[in-house]
Structure formats: structure tokens, C-alpha cells
N, C-alpha and C positions, 0 to 999 in steps of 0.2 A: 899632472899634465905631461911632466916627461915619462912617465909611464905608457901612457899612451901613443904616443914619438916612437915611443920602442917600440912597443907593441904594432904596429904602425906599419913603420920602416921593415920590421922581421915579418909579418903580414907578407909586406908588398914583396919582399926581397924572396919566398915560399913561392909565391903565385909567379912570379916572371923565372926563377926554377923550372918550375912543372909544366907553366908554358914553352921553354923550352926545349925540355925533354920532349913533350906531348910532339911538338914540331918534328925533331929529331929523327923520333921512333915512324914519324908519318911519312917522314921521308927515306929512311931505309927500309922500310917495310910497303910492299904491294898492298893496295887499299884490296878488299876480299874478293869486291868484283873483277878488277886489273888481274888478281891473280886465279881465278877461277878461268878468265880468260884463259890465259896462258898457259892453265892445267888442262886445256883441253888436248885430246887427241886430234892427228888433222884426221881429215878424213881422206880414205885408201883410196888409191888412183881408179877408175875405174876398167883398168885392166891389171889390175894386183891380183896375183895369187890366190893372196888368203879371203877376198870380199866374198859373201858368201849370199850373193843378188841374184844369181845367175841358174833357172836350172836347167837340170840334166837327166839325164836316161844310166842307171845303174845296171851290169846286170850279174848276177851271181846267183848262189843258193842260201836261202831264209835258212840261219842255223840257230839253237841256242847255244849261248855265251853263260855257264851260269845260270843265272834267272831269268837274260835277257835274252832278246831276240836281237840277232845281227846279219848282216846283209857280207858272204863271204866270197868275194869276188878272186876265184882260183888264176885267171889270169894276168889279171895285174897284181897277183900274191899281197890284197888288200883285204882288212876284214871292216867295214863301215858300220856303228851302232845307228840303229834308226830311231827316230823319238818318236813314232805311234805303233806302238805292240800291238796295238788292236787288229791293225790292218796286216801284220805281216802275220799274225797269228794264223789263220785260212793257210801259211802258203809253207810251213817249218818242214822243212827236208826237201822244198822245189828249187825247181829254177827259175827265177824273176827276173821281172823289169820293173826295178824302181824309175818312177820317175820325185825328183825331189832338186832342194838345195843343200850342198853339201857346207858344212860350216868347215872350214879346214884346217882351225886352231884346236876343234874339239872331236874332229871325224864321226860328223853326228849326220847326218842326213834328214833335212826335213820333209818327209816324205808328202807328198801328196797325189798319189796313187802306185799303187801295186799290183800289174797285173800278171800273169805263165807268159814263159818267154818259150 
């Protein structure tokens, strides 16, 4: 019977432990959603820089880069990669006007048309 008692008491005395650690750790630590919150990025003002919502009229000469096709604007001594080769393909050694969105973290231009400037 005092076997038991013991076994018992060091039982109970194990569980109200891990309860509370378990508490503890719940309270020093962000529950996963609280901190996926807070791991967000805000979002760009929408007159920032780098937002890249906005488009625009590019204009320079279709050159290749390498493999690539890029968009080399001699006056603002900029050279812009465009992301559909397809379309600038027609135009490698002209003068253009892109029109597109520029991403400005990656100077990538979403082009969505290209036509002789």
C-alpha cells in the first residue's frame, strides 16, 4: 500500500512538473499563428520606390546580355532584363518602347508590350 503512496505522490509530483514547464514554454514562446503574424512583412506605402504596381513606358535598344535579352537604356546609363524573351526577340539591335512593370529589387521589367520607338 505504501508502494503505491509513492508511486502516487512521484506520479503527481512528474505531471504538475510538465504542467508547468508546458505553461512556461507557452508563455515565452509565440503561439505559431501570433508569430507568423508578426513575421509578416507590412506592406509598401503605395508611393514607395521599390512597389512594383505601377506601369511604365521604357525606352532604349533590345540588346543581348549573354543568353539574355535586355532592354539598354543609353540615357539614363540603365540596362533593364525583361521576363518575356519572346516578345523582345522581333526587336534585338532596335530601338524600343517597352511598356511594362519594373520590379526594382530585381530590375526585371514585366513587359507587356513592345513596340519601334
Amino acid at each position: 500500500m505504501k508502494k503505491v503512496q509513492v508511486l502516487l505522490s512521484v506520479l503527481g509530483i512528474a505531471v504538475g512538473l510538465w504542467l508547468a514547464a508546458s505553461l512556461a514554454l507557452a508563455q515565452s514562446s509565440p503561439s505559431s499563428s501570433h508569430a507568423a503574424a508578426t513575421q509578416q512583412e507590412p506592406a509598401p506605402a503605395p508611393d514607395a520606390p521599390n512597389t512594383a504596381s505601377e506601369t511604365k513606358m521604357f525606352t532604349g535598344k533590345i540588346m543581348k546580355s549573354g543568353d539574355k535579352l535586355v532592354l539598354s537604356d543609353d540615357e539614363n546609363k540603365t540596362t533593364y532584363q525583361l521576363d518575356d524573351q519572346q516578345k523582345a526577340r522581333p526587336f534585338i539591335n532596335k530601338n524600343v518602347k517597352v511598356t511594362g512593370v519594373l520590379d526594382a529589387s530585381t530590375g526585371v521589367i514585366r513587359v507587356s508590350d513592345i513596340e519601334p520607338a
